[in-house]
C-alpha positions in Angstrom: -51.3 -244.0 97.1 -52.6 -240.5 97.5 -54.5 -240.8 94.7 -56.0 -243.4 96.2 -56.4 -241.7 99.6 -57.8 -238.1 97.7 -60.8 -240.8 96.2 -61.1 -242.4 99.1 -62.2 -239.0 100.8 -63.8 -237.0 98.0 -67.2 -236.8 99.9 -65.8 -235.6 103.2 -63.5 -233.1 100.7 -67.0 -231.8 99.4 -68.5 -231.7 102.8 -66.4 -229.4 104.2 -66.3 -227.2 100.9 -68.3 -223.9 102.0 -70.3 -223.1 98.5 -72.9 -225.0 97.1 -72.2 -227.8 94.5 -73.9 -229.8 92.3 -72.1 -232.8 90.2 -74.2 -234.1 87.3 -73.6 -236.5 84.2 -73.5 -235.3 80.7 -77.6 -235.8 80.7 -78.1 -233.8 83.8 -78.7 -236.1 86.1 -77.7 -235.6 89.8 -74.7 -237.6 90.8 -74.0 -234.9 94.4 -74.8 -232.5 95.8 -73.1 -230.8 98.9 -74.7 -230.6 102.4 -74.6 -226.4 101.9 -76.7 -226.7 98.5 -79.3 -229.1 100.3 -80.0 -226.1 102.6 -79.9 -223.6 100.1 -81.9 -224.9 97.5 -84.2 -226.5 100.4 -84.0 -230.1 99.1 -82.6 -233.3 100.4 -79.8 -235.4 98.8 -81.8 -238.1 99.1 -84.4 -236.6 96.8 -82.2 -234.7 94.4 -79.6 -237.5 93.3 -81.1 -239.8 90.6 -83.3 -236.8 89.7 -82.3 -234.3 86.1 -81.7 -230.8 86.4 -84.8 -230.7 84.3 -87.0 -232.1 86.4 -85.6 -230.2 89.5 -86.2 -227.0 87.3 -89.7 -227.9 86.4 -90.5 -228.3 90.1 -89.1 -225.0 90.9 -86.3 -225.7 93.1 -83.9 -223.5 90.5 -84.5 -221.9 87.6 -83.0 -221.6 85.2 -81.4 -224.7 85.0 -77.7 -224.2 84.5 -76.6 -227.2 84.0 -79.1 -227.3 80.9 -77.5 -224.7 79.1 -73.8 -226.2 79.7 -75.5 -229.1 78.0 -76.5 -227.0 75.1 -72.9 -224.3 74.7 -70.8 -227.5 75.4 -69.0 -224.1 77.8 -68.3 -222.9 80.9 -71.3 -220.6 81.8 -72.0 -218.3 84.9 -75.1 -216.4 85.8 -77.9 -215.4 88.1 -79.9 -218.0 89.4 -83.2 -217.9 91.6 -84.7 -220.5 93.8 -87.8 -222.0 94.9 -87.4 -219.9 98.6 -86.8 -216.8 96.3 -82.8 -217.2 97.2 -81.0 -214.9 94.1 -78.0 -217.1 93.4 -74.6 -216.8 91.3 -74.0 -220.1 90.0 -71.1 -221.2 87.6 -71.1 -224.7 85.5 -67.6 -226.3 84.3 -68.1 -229.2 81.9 -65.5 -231.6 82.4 -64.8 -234.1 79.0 -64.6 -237.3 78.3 -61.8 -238.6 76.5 -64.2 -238.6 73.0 -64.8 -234.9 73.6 -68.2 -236.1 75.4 -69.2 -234.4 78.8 -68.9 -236.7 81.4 -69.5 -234.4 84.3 -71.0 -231.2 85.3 -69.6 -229.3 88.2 -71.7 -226.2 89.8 -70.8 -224.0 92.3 -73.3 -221.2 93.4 -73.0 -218.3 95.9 -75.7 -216.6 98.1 -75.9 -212.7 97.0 -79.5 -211.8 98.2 -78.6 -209.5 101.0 -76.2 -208.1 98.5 -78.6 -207.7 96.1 -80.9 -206.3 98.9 -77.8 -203.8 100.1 -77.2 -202.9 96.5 -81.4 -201.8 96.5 -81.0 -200.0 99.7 -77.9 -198.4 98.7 -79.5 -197.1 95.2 -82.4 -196.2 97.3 -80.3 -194.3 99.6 -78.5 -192.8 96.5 -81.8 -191.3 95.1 -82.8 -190.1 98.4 -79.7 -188.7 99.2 -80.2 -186.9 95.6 -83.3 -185.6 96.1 -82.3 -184.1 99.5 -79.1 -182.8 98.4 -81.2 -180.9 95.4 -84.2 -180.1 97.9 -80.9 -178.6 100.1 -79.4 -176.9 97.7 -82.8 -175.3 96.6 -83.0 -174.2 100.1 -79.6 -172.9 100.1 -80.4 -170.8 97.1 -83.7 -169.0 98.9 -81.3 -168.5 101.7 -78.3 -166.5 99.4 -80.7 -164.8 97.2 -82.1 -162.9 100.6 -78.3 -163.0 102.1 -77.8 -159.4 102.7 -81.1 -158.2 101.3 -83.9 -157.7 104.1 -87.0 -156.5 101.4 -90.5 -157.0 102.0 -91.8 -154.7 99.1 -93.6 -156.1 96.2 -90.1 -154.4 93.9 -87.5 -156.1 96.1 -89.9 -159.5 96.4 -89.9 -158.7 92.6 -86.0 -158.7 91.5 -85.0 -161.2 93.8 -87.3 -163.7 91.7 -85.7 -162.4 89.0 -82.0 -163.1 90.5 -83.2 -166.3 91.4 -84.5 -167.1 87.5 -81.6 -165.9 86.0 -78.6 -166.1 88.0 -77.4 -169.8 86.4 -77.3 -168.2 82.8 -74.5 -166.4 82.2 -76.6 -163.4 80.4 -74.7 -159.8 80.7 -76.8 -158.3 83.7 -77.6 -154.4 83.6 -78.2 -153.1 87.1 -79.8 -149.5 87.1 -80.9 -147.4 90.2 -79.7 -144.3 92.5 -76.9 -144.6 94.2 -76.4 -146.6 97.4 -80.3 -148.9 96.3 -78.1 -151.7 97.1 -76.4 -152.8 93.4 -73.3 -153.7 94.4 -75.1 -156.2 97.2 -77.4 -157.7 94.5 -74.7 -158.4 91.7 -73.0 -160.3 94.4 -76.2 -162.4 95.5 -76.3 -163.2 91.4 -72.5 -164.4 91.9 -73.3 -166.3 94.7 -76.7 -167.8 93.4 -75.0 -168.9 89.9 -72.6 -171.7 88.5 -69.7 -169.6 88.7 -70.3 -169.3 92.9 -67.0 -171.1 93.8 -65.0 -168.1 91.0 -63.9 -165.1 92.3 -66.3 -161.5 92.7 -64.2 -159.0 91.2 -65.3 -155.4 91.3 -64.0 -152.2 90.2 -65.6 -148.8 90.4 -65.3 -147.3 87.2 -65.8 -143.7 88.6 -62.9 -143.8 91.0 -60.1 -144.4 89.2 -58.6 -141.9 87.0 -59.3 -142.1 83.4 -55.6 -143.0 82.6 -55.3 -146.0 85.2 -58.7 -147.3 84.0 -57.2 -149.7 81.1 -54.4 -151.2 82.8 -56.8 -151.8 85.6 -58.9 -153.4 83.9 -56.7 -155.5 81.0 -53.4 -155.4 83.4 -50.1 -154.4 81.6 -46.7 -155.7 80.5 -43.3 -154.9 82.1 -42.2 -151.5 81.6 -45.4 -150.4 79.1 -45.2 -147.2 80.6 -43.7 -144.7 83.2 -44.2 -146.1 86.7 -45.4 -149.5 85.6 -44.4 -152.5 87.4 -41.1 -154.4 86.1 -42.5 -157.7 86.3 -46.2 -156.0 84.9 -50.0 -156.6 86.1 -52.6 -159.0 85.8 -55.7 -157.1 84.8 -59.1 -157.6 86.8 -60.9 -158.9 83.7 -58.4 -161.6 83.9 -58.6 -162.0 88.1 -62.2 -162.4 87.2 -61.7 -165.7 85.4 -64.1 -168.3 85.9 -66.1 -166.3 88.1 -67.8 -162.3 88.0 -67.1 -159.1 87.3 -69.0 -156.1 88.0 -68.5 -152.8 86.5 -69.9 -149.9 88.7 -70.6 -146.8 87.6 -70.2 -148.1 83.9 -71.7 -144.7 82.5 -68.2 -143.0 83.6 -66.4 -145.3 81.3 -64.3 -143.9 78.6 -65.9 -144.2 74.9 -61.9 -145.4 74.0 -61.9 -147.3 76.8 -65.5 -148.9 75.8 -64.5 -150.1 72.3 -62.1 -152.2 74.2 -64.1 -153.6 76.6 -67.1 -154.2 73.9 -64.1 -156.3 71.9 -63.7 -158.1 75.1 -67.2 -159.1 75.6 -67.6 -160.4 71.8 -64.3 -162.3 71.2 -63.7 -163.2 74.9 -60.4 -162.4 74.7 -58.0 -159.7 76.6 -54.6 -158.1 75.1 -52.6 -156.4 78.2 -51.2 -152.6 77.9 -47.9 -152.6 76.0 -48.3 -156.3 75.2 -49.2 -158.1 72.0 -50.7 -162.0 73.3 -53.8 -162.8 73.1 -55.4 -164.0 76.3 -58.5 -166.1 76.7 -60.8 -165.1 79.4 -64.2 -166.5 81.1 -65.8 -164.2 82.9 -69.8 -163.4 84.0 -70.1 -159.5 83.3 -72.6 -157.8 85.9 -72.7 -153.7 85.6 -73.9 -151.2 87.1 -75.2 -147.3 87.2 -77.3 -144.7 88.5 -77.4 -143.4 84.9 -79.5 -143.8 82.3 -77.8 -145.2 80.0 -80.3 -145.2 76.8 -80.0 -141.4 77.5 -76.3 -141.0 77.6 -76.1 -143.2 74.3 -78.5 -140.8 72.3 -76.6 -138.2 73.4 -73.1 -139.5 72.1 -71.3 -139.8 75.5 -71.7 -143.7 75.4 -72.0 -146.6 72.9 -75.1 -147.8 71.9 -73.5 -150.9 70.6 -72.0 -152.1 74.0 -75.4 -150.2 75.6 -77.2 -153.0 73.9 -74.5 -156.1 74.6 -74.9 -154.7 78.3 -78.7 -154.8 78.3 -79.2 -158.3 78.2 -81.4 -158.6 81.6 -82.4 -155.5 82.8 -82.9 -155.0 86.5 -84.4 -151.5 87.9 -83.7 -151.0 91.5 -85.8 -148.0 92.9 -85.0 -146.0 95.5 -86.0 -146.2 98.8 -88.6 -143.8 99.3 -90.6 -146.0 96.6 -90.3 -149.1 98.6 -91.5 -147.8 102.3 -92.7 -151.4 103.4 -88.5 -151.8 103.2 -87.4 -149.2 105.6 -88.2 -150.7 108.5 -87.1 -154.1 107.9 -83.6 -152.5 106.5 -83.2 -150.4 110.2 -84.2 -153.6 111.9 -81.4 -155.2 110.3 -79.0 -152.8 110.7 -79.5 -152.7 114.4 -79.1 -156.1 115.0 -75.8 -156.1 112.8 -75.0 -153.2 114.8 -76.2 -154.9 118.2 -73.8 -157.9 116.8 -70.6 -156.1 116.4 -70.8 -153.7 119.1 -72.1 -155.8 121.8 -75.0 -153.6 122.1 -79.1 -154.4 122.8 -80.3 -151.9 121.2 -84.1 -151.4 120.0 -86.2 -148.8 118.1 -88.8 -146.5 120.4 -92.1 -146.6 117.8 -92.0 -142.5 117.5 -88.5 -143.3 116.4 -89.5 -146.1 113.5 -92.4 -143.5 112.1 -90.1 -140.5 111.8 -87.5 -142.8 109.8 -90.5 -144.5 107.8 -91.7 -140.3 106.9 -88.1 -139.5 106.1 -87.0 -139.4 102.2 -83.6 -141.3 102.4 -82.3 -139.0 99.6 -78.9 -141.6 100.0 -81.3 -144.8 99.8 -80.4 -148.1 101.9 -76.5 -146.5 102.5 -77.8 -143.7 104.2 -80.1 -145.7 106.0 -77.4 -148.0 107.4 -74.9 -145.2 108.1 -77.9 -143.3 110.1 -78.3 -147.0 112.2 -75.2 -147.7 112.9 -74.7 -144.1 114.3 -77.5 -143.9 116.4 -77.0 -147.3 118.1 -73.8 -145.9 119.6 -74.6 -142.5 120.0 -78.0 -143.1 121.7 -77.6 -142.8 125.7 -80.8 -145.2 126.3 -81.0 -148.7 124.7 -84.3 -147.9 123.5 -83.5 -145.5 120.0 -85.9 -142.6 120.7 -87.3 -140.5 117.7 -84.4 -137.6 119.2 -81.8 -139.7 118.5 -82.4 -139.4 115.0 -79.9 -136.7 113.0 -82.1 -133.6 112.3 -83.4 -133.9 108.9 -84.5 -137.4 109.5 -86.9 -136.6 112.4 -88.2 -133.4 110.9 -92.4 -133.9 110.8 -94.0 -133.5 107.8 -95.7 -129.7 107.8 -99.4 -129.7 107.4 -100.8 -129.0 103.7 -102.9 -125.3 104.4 -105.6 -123.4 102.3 -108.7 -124.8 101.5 -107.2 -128.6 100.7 -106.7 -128.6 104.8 -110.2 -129.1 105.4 -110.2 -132.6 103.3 -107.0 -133.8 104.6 -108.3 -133.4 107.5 -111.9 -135.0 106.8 -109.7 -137.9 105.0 -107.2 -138.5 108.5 -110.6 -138.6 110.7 -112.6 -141.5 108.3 -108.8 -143.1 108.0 -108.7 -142.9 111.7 -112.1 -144.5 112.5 -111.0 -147.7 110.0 -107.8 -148.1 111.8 -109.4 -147.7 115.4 -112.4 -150.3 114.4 -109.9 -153.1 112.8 -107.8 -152.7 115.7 -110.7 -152.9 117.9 -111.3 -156.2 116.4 -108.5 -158.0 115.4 -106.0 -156.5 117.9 -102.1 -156.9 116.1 -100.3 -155.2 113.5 -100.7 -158.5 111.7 -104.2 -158.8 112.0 -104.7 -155.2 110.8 -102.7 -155.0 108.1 -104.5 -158.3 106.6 -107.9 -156.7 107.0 -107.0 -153.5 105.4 -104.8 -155.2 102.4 -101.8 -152.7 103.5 -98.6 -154.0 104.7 -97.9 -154.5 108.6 -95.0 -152.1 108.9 -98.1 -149.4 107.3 -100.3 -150.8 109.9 -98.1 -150.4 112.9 -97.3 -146.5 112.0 -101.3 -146.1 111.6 -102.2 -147.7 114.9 -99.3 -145.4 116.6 -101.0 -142.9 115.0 -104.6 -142.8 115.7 -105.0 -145.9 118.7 -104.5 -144.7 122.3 -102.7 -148.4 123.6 -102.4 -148.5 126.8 -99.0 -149.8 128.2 
C-alpha cells in the first residue's frame, strides 16, 4: 500500500526535491525533469521530455552531455558541466539496470557552483594580491631596518647600506673594519635584522674586554667543575646562545692565536666542544666581526691567522670615520637631539653657529663621540636653542687661518667662493636649491650661506 502511495506521488516527491534532476531511458531520452532544472538550464518540461540528451547538447542547453558518457562507461560519472546561460554546474549520473544488465534509467542530479567558482577566482585573486603586497611590504620594511639606527646621507654610508641590503640574506662571514665608535656594532645588527635569521638571537661579545683566560669558556661555555670557580651545573657558551641567529665578534684582532685555531675549527666543521667537556655540539650560527685593526697587517706580522683572516674576509665592509663623511654630521646631531628631545622631554634645537662649529670639528671618537657631545649639550644648555658656546671646548675651537704667502690665495679663493654662493642664493633662495645648483650637498650649502650671505631675520 505504500508502495503504491510512494508511486502514486513520485512527481510531487521530485517537485519538492531542491537540486536539479534529469531521468532519461537507456537511449537518453528525456523521461523528467524537475521544475529547479527547467530554471537552471532555461528550458521547459514541455520541450525537454521526448527530446535526447544529444540533441539537448547539440542545441547548447548543456554540454557536455552527461548522460552520454554514462551511456558509453555503463558507470556512475560526476563532473563539471556548463550551460547555455554560462551556469558552471556539478552534475552526477547513476545508471540504474535492468534485470538483463541493460540500463533502463538514467538519474542526474546537478548543483549550482558559479558563485563558488567566482569566490574561489576572487579569493585566488585576493591571494596574489595579498602576495604581492605582503612582498611589496616586506621590501618596505627592509628599506626601513637597513636605515634603523643609521641617519647617513654620504655617498660611503648611502654606499654600505646597499651593500647590507645585497648581502644580508646570505649567510657569508661579514668583516666589519673602521675606527672605533664609526658605528659597527649598529651595522652588524641592521645585517641581523635585514637577514633570514631576523627572528634568532643578536649575540655579541667584545673580544677586548674580557680577559684572555675567560675568553674560551665565554665563547664555547664549559662543563661542571672544568676548572676553579666554574659553575657546578656548567655554561652554555655564546657561540651556542647564538644558534639560529648572529654572532658578532668585536674587536676580533685582540683574539688569542690559541684561542683563534679554535674558533677557525668552529667556523669550518660547525661544531663546538665546551671547556672540560668531550661532546660534540652542532651549532648554526651567522658570524659578523669586527675591528679597528687592520687585520691583513696583523697577519703578516704573525700576531693573527691568515687562515681564519681569510675565512673572516668573505664580504668586506670599510666604515670610515667621520671626518671623511661630513655630509653625515649634521644629520647624526639632528638625530641625536631628537632622541635626546624624546627621552628627556626636552625641545631642543641647534643655533646655525653651533651646527658649523660641529661640522669644522674632527670627531677624533667618530659617531660615539658625536652622540655623547649631543646628549650632553641638550641638558646642559640653559636656552633651548643649542648655541655654538654650548659646545665642549675643543669642539667649538675655529679653524686658525693658513699665514705666509699661501694667505693671499686662500683668501682670493674664499672671495670668488663667496660671490658663487651669494649669486645662487640670490637666485634660487634655499639650502636645497643651492646645493642642487652647485652639485654640493645641502648640509655644505647651509654652512656656506651662513658663511658668506647676510639673511636678514
Amino acid at each position: 500500500m505504500k508502495e503504491t502511495n510512494l508511486a502514486n506521488h513520485f512527481n510531487e516527491i521530485l517537485d519538492v526535491i531542491h537540486e536539479d534532476l534529469m531521468i532519461t531511458d537507456g537511449e537518453g531520452v528525456v523521461l523528467k525533469v524537475s521544475p529547479t532544472f527547467q530554471k537552471m538550464y532555461k528550458i521547459s518540461a514541455d520541450y525537454a521530455i521526448g527530446k535526447t540528451v544529444y540533441q539537448l547538447e547539440q542545441e547548447g542547453y548543456f554540454k557536455p552531455s552527461i548522460v552520454a558518457q554514462v551511456i558509453r562507461s555503463g558507470q556512475k560519472v560526476t563532473m563539471k558541466q556548463a550551460t547555455k546561460t554560462k551556469r558552471d554546474l556539478v552534475v552526477t549520473a547513476t545508471p540504474v539496470f535492468a534485470e538483463d544488465g541493460s540500463i533502463e534509467f538514467i538519474v542526474s542530479f546537478s548543483r549550482d557552483i558559479t558563485e563558488l567558482l567566482q569566490l574561489q577566482k576572487q579569493y585566488s585573486k585576493l591571494e596574489n594580491e595579498i602576495e604581492k603586497y605582503t612582498a611589496e611590504i616586506n621590501h618596505l620594511r627592509k628599506d626601513v631596518a637597513v636605515g634603523e639606527g643609521v641617519v647617513g646621507q654620504s655617498p660611503q654610508m648611502i654606499k654600505i647600506l646597499e651593500t647590507i641590503k645585497r648581502v644580508a640574506d646570505f649567510d657569508a662571514n661579514i668583516l666589519l673594519l673602521g675606527p672605533s665608535g664609526v658605528g659597527k656594532t649598529m651595522l652588524a645588527k641592521i645585517v641581523h635584522k635585514n637577514s633570514n635569521r631576523r627572528d634568532g638571537p643578536f649575540i655579541e661579545i667584545n673580544c677586548a674586554a674580557i680577559p684572555e683566560n675567560l675568553l674560551e669558556s665565554e665563547l664555547f661555555g664549559y662543563e661542571k667543575g672544568s676548572f676553579t670557580g666554574a659553575s657546578t651545573s656548567g655554561k652554555v657558551g655564546l657561540i651556542e646562545l647564538a644558534n639560529g641567529g648572529t654572532l658578532l665578534l668585536d674587536e676580533i684582532s685582540e683574539m688569542p692565536l690559541s684561542l683563534q685555531a679554535k674558533l677557525l675549527k668552529t667556523i669550518q666543521d660547525k661544531i663546538i666542544t665546551r671547556v672540560g667537556g668531550t661532546k660534540a655540539v652542532k651549532v648554526d650560527f651567522r658570524l659578523i666581526t669586527a675591528s679597528n685593526r687592520n687585520l691583513d697587517e696583523f697577519s703578516d706580522q704573525g700576531l693573527f691567522r691568515k687562515d681564519l683572516y681569510y675565512r673572516l674576509n668573505v664580504i668586506n665592509i670599510d666604515i670610515p670615520p667621520l671626518c671623511e663623511r661630513r655630509e653625515d654630521i649634521i644629520p647624526l646631531a639632528e638625530h641625536f637631539l631628537e632622541k635626546s628631545n624624546a627621552h628627556y622631554g626636552l625641545q631642543k634645537s641647534f643655533h646655525p653657529q653651533a651646527m658649523e662649529a660641529m661640522m669644522n670639528y674632527s670627531w677624533p671618537g667618530n659617531v660615539r663621540e658625536l652622540a655623547n657631545v649631543v646628549e650632553r649639550v641638550s641638558m646642559t644648555s640653559e636656552k633651548d636653542i643649542i648655541e655654538k658656546k654650548a659646545l665642549p671646548d675643543e669642539v667649538r675651537k675655529e679653524k686658525k687661518q693658513a699665514s705666509g704667502p699661501v694667505h693671499d690665495l686662500d683668501q682670493a679663493v674664499e672671495e670668488f667662493e663667496g660671490t658663487i654662493i651669494r649669486e645662487a642664493y640670490e637666485k634660487y633662495r634655499t639650502t636645497v636649491g643651492v646645493g642642487n645648483a652647485l652639485n654640493i650637498s645641502q648640509s655644505t650649502a647651509f654652512r656656506k650661506i651662513e658663511k658668506y650671505v647676510k639673511i636678514k631675520k
